[in-house]
C-alpha positions in Angstrom: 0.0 0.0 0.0 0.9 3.6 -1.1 2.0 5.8 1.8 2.0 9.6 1.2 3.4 12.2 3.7 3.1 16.1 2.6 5.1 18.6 4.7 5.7 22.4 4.3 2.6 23.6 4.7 2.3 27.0 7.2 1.4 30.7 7.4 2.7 32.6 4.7 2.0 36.3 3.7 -0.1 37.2 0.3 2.7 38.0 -2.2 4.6 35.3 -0.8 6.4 31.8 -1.7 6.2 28.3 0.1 7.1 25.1 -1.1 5.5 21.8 -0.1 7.0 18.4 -0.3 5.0 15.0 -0.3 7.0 11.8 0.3 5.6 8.7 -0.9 6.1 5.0 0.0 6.6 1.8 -2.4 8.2 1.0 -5.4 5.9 2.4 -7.9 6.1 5.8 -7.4 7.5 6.2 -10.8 5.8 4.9 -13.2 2.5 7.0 -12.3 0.8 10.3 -12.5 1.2 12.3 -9.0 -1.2 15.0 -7.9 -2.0 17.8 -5.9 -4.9 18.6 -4.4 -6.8 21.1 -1.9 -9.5 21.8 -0.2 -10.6 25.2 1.2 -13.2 25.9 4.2 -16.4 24.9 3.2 -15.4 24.2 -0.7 -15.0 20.7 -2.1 -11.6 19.1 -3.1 -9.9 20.4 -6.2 -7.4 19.8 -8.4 -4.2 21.8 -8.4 -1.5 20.2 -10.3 -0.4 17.2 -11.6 2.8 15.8 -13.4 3.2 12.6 -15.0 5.8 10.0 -15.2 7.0 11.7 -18.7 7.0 14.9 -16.1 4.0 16.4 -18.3 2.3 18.8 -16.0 -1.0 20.2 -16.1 -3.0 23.0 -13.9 -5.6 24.6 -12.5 -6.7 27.8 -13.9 -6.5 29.3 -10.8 -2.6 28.6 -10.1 -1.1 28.9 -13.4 1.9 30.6 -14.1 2.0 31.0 -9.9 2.7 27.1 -9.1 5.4 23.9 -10.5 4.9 20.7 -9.7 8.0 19.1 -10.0 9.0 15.2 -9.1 12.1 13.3 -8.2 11.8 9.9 -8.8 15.1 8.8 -7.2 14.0 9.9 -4.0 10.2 9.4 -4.7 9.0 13.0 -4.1 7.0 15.3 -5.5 6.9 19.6 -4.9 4.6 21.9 -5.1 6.3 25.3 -5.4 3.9 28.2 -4.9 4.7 31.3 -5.5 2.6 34.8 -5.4 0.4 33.5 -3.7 -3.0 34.6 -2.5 -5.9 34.3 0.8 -7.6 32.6 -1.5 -5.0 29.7 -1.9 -5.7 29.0 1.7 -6.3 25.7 2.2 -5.4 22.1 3.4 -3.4 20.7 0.4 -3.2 17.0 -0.4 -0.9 15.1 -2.8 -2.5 12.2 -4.6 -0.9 8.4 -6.1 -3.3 6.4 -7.7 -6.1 5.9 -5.2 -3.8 7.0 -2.0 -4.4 10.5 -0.5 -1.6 12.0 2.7 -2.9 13.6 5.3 -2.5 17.2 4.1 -0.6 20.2 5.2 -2.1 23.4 5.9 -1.4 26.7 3.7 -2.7 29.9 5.2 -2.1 33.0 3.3 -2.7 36.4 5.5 -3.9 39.4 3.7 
């Protein structure tokens, strides 16, 4: 079973950068897509990034050009570096292999 720890997470300033890190367990981290998610207050889960094993990214319309997904596959990682952000990127964020969520880490962007 897929194990997935995301660290990073914290109070940052709008304007600001953080990156988060997710950590993942097992052998087959690199041969599949990896994700990150969040979820806001009272909103559903959505879809922030994703990269795939080619490293083909993909975004939400909300984060491009502000956020890179990047991977390492030798040391089964994936980032989330978010930059510029916003209040409105706070939210508990979530990375994502295959049907295996983390935990989350929390991302709180002061006005």
């Amino acid at each position: 079973q897929v194990q997935l720890v995301e660290s990073g997470g914290g109070l940052v300033q709008a304007g600001g950068s953080m990156r988060l890190s997710c950590a993942a367990s097992g052998s087959i981290f690199n041969i599949f897509t990896m994700g990150w998610y969040r979820q806001a207050p009272g909103k559903q889960r959505e879809l922030v990034a994703t990269i795939t094993s080619g490293y083909n990214t993909n975004y939400a319309d909300s984060v491009k050009g502000r956020f890179t997904i990047s991977r390492d596959n030798a040391k089964n990682m994936v980032y989330l570096q978010m930059d510029s952000l916003k209040p409105e990127d706070t939210a508990v964020y979530y990375c994502k292999l295959l049907g295996s969520w983390g935990k989350g880490t929390l991302v709180t962007v002061s006005s």
